[in-house]
Backbone bond lengths (Angstrom), bond angles and torsions (degrees), N, CA, C in turn:
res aa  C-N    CA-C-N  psi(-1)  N-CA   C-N-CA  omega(-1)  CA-C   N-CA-C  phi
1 X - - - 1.463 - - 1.522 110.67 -
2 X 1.753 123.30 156.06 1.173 117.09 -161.99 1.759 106.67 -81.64
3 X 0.950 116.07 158.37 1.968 103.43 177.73 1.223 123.03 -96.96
4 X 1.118 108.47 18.98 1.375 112.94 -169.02 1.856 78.47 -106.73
5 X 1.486 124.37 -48.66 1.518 108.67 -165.19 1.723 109.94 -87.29
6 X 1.436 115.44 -5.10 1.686 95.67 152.03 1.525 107.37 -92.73
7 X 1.584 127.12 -12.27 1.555 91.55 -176.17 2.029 108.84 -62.13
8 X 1.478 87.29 -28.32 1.931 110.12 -165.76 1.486 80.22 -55.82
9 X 1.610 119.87 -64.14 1.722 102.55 -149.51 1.912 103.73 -76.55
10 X 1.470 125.27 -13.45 1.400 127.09 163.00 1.949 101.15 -51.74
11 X 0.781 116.23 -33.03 1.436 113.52 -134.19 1.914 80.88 -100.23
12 X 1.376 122.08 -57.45 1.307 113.50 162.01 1.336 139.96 -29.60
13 X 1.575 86.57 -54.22 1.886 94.21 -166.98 1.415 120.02 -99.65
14 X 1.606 101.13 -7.97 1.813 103.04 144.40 1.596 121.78 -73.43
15 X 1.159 103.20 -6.30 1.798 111.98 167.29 1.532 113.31 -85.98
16 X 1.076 115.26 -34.26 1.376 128.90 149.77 1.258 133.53 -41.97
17 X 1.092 98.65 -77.71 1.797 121.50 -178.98 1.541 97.68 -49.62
18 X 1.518 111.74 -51.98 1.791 115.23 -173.27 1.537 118.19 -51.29
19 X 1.424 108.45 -25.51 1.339 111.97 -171.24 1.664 109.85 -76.12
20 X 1.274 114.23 129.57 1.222 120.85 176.92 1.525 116.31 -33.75
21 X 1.199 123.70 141.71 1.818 124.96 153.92 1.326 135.83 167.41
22 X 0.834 160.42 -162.20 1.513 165.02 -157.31 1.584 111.18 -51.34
23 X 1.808 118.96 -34.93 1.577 134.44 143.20 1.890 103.21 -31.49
24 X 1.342 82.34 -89.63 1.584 112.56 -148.39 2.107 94.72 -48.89
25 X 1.459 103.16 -32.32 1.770 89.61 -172.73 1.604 103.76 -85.60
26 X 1.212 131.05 -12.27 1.571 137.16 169.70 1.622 101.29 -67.11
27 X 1.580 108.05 -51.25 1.677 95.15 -165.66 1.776 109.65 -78.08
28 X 1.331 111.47 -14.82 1.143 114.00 -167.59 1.827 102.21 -96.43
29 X 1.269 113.52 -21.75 1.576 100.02 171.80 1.552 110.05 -92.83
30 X 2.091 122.49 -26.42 1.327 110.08 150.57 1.512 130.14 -55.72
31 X 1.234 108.83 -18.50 2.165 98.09 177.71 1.453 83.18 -86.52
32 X 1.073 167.64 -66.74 1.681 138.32 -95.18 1.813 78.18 -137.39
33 X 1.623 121.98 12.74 1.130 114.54 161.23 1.679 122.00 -105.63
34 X 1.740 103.21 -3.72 1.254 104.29 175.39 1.914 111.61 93.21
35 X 1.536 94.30 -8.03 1.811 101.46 167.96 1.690 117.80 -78.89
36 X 1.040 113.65 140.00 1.403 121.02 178.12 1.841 118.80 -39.11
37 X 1.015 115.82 73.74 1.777 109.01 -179.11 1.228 114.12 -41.10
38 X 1.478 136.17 -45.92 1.732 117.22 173.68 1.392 99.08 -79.74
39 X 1.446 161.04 44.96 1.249 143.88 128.48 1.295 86.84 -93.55
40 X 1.390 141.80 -65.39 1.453 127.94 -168.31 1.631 115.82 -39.59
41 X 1.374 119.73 -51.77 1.379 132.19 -156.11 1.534 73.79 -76.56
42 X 1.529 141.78 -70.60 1.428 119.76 -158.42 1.422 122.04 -39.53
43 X 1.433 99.15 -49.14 1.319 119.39 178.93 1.799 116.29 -48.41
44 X 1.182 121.71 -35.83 1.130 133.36 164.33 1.722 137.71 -68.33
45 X 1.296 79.81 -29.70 1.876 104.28 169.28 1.542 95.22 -83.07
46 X 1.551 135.43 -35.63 1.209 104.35 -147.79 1.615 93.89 -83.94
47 X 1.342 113.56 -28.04 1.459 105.15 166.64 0.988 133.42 -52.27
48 X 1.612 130.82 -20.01 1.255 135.09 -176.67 1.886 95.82 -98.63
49 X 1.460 121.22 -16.84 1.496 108.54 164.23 1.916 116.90 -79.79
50 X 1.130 89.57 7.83 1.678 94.67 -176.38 1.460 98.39 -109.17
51 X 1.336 132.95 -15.31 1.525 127.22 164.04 1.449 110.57 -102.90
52 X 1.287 114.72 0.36 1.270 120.41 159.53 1.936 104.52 -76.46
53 X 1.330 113.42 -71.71 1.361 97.64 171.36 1.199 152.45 -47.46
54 X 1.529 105.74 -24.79 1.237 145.55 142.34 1.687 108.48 -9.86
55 X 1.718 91.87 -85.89 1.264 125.02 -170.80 1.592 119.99 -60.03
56 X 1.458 116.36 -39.29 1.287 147.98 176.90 1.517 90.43 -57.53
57 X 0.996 131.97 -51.65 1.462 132.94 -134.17 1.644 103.53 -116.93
58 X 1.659 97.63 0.07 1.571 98.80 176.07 1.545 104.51 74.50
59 X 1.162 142.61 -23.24 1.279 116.44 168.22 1.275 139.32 -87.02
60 X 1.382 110.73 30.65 1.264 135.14 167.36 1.492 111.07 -71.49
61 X 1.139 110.16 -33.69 1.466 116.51 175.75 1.558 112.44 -90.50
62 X 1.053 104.03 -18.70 1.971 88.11 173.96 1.465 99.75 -101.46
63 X 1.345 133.56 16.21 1.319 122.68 -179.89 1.861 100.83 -96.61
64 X 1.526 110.92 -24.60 1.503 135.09 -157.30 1.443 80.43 -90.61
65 X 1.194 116.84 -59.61 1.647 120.92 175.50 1.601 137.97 -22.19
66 X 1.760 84.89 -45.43 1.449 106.69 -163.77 1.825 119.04 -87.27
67 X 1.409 145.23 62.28 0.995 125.63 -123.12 1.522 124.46 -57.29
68 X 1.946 94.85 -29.26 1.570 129.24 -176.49 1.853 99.29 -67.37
69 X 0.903 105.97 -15.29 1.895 105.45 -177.24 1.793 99.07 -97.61
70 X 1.506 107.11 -30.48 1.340 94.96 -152.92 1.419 95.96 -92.37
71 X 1.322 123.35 -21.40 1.623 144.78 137.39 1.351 106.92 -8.68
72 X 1.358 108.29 -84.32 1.191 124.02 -153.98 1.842 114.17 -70.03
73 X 1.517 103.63 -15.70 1.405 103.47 -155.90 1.556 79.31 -102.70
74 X 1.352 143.46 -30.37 1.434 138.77 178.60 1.278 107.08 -70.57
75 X 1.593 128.98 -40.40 1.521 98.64 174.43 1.512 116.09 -106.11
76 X 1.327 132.17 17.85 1.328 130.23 124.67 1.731 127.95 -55.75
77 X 1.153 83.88 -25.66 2.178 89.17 162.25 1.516 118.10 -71.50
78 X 1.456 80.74 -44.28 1.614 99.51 -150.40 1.892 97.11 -69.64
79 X 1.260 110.62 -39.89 1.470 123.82 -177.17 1.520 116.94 -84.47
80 X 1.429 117.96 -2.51 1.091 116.94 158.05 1.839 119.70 -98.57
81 X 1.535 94.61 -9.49 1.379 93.10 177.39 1.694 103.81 -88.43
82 X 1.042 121.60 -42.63 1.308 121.68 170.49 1.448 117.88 -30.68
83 X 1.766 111.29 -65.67 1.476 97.31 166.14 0.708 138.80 -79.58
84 X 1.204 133.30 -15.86 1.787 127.14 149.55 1.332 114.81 -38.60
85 X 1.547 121.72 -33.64 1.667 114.98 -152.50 1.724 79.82 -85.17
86 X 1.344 121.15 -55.00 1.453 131.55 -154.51 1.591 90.60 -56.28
87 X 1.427 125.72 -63.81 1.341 112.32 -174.97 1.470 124.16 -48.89
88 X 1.202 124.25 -42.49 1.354 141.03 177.19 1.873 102.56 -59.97
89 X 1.236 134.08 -15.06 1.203 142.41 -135.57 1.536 78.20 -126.65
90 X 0.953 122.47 -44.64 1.827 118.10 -153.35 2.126 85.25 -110.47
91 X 1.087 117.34 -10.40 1.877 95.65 -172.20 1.264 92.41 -144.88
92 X 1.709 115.51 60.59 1.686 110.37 -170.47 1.846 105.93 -62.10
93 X 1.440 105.58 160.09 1.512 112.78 169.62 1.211 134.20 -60.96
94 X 1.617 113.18 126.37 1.245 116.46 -179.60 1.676 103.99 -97.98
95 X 1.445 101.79 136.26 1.819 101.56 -175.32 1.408 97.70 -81.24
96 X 1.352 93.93 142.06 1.719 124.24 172.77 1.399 92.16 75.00
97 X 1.004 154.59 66.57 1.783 160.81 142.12 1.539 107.27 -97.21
98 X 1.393 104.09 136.13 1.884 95.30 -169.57 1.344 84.42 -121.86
99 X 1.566 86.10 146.02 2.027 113.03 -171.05 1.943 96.99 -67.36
100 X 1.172 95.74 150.90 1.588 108.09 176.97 1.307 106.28 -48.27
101 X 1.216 138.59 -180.00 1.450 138.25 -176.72 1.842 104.12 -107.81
102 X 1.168 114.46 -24.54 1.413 131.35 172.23 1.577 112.82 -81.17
103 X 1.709 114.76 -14.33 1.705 97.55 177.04 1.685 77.48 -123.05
104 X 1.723 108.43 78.72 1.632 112.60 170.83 1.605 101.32 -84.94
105 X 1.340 106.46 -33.27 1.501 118.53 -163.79 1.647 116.66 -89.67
106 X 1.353 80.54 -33.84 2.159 82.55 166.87 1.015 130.86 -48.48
107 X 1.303 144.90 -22.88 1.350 158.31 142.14 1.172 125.84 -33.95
108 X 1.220 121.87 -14.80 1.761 144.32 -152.25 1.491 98.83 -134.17
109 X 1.495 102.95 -69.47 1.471 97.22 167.37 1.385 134.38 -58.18
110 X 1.012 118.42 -48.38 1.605 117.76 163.93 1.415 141.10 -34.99
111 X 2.043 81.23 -46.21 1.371 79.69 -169.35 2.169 104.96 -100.81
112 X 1.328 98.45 -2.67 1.342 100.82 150.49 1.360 128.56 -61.94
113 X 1.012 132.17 -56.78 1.622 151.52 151.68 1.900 117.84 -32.96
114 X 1.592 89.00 -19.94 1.488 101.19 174.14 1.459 108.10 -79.23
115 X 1.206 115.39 -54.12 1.463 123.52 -146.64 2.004 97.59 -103.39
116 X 1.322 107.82 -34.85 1.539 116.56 169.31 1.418 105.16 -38.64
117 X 1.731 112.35 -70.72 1.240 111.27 178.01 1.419 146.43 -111.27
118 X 1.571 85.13 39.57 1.723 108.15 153.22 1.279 129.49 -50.26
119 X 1.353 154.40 31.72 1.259 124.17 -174.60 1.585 144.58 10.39
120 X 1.681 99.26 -47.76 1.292 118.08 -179.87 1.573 109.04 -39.21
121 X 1.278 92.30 -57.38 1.742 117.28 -174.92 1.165 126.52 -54.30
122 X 1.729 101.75 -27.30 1.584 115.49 -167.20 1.630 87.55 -88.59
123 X 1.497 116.38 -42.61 1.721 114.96 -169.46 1.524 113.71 -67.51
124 X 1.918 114.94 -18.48 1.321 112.75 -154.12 1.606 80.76 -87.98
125 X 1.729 141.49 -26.40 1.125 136.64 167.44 1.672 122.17 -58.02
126 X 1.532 110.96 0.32 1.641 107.65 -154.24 1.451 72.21 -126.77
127 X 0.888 138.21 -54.42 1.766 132.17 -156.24 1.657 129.04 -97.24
128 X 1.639 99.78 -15.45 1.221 116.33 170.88 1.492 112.28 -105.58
129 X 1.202 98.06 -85.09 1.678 110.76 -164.69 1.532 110.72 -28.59
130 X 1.836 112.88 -48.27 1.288 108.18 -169.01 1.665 112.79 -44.16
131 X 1.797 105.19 -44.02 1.009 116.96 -169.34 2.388 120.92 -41.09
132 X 1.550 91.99 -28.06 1.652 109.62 179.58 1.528 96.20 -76.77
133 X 1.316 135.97 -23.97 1.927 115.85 -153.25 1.894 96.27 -84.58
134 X 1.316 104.73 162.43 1.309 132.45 178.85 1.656 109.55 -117.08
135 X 1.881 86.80 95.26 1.521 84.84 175.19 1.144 120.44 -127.76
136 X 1.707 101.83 59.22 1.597 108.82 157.85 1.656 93.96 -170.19
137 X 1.658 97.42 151.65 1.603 99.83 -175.27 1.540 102.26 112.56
138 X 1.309 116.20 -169.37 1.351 117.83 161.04 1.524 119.59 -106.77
139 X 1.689 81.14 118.99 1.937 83.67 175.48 1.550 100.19 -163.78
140 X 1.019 113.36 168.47 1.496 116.87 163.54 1.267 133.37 -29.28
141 X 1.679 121.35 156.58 1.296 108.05 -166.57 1.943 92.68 -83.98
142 X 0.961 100.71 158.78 1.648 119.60 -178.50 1.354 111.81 -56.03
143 X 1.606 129.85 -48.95 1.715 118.07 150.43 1.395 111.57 -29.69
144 X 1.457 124.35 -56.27 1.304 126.93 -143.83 1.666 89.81 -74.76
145 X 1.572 120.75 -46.47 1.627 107.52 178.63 1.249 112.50 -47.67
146 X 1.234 114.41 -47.87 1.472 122.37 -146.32 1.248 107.68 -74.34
147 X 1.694 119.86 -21.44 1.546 128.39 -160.36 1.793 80.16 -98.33
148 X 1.520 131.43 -39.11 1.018 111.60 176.50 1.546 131.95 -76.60
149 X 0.721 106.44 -17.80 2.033 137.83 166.25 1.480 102.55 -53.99
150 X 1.210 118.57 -53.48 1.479 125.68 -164.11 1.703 103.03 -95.72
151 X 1.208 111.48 -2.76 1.279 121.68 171.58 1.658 122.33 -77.59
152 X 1.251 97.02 -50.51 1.384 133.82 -179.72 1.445 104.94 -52.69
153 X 1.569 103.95 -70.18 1.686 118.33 168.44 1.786 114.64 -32.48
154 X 1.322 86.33 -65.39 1.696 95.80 176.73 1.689 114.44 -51.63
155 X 1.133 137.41 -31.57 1.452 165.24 143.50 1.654 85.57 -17.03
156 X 1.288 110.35 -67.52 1.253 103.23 -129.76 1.287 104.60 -114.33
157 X 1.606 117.41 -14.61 1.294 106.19 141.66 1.631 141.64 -78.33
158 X 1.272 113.47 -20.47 1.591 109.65 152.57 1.690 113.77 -61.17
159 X 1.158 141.34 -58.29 1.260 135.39 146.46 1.479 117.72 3.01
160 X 1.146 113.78 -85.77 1.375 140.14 172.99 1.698 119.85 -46.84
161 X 1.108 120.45 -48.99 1.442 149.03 170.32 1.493 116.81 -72.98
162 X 1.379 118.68 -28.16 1.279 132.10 171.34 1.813 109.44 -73.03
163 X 1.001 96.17 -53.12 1.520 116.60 -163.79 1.722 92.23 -68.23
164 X 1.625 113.58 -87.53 1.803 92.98 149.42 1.390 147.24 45.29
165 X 1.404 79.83 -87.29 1.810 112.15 173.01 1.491 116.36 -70.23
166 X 1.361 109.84 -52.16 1.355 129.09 -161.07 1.526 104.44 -77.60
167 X 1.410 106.54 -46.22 1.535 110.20 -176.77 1.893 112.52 -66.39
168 X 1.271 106.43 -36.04 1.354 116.46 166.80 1.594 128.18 -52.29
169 X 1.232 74.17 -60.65 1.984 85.12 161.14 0.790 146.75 -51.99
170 X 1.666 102.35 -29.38 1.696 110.30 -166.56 1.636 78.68 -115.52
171 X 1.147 141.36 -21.11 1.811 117.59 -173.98 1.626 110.36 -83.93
172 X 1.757 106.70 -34.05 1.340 90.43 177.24 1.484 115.19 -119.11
173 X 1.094 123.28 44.30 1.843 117.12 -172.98 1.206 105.02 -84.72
174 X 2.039 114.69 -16.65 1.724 114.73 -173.98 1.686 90.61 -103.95
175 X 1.640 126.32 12.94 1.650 111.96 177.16 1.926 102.55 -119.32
176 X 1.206 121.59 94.69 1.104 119.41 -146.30 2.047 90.92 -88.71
177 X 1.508 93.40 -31.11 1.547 92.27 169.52 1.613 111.37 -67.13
178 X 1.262 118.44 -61.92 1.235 130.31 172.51 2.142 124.68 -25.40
179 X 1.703 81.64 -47.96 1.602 80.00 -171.01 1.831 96.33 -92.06
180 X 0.830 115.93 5.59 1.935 115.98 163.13 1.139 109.60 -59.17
181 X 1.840 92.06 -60.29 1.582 89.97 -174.85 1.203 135.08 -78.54
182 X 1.459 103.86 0.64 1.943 113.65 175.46 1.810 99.85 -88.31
183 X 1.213 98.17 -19.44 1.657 101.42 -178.46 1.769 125.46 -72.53
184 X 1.986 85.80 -49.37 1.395 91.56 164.69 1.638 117.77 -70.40
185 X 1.255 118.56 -24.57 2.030 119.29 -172.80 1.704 75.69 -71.09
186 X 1.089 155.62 -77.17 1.724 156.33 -130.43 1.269 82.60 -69.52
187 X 1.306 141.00 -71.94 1.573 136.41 -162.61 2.026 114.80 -49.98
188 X 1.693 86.12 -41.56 1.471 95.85 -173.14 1.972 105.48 -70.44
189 X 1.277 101.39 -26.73 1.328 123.22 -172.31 2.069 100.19 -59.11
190 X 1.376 95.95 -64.33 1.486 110.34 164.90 1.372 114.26 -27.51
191 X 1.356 104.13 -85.85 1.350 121.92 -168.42 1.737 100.70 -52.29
192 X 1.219 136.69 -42.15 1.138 130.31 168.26 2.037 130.20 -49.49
193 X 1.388 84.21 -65.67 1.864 91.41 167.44 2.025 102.87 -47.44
194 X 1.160 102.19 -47.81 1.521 100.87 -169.52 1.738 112.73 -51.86
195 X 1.195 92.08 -58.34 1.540 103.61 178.56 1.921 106.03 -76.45
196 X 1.168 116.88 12.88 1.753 126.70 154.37 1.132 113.96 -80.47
197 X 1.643 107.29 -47.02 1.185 91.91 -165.90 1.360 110.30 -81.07
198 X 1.383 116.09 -61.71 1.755 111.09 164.42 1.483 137.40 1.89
199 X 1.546 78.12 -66.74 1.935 85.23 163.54 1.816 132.70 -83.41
200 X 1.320 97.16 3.86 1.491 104.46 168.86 1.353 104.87 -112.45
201 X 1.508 135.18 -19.51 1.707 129.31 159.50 1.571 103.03 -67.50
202 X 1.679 126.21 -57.64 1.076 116.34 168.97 1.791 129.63 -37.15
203 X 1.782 117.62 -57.77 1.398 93.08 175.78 1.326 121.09 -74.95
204 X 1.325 126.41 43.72 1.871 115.01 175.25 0.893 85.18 -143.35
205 X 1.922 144.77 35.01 1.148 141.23 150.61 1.741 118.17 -85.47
């Protein structure tokens, strides 16, 4: 691929990734909740490697296609973000509290389940990325961009998501008032995108 169009698509989708949302209030109410941030952040990539395969495999576009699929996968997002935000809303984070030893894996799952059934994620593969492939000349076959495209992304949201975590952790673990209230804005944050999306699948029904 040419380097001039991954530095261009690096340079985008860390403009992306930076922007606050449905990521950034999961990793930031898991650190200042005492849950593992690299099981969360994995957990979040692996969803974005499942719209990577998705995408790779061309059925990224018949899922965008389908309205009853694309329906269904927004308010299964949308209703899992809700309770996450509501729980997070009613049992905000106490800094330095360590997660049960039995929800080791919730962190992974969750935040897989976050980003799996985002839509956002599935559209930012249909409306952006295509925009980077080279399809004429000599270059790779177009899976092969796209699997590397979605690679890149994933790159750069653990990157991004890591840091996140870390910066959260370490600014407020000594502001116990402070990180409540970044806990409760992340919950309220939730519950907001959720009820976005709803009402933007709802008016194109």
């Amino acid at each position: 691929m040419d380097s001039g169009l991954l530095l261009s698509f690096l340079a985008v989708d860390l403009l992306l990734v930076c922007v606050p949302g449905a990521d950034w209030a999961y990793v930031i109410a898991g650190a200042l909740g005492g849950r593992s941030v690299p099981r969360a952040v994995a957990g979040l990539v692996s969803g974005y490697a499942l719209h990577t395969v998705l995408a790779t495999a061309g059925l990224a576009v018949l899922v965008a296609g389908s309205p009853r699929l694309l329906t269904a996968l927004t308010v299964a997002g949308a209703g899992y973000l809700l309770w996450l935000g509501w729980g997070v809303l009613r049992r905000p984070a106490v800094p330095g509290a360590q997660e049960a030893p039995s929800a080791g894996g919730r962190p992974f799952l969750r935040g897989a389940t976050i980003s799996g059934l985002n839509p956002k994620g599935l559209l930012l593969y249909l409306s952006v990325l295509p925009q980077f492939l080279t399809l004429r000349g000599a270059h790779l076959p177009v899976a092969a961009q796209t699997a590397a495209l979605g690679l890149l992304h994933m790159a750069c949201c653990a990157a991004v998501y890591l840091a996140v975590g870390a910066l959260a952790r370490a600014l407020l673990a000594a502001r116990p008032a402070a990180a409540r209230a970044v806990t409760r804005t992340s919950g309220a944050a939730m519950l907001g995108i959720g009820a976005l999306l709803l009402a933007e699948r709802l008016a194109t029904l």
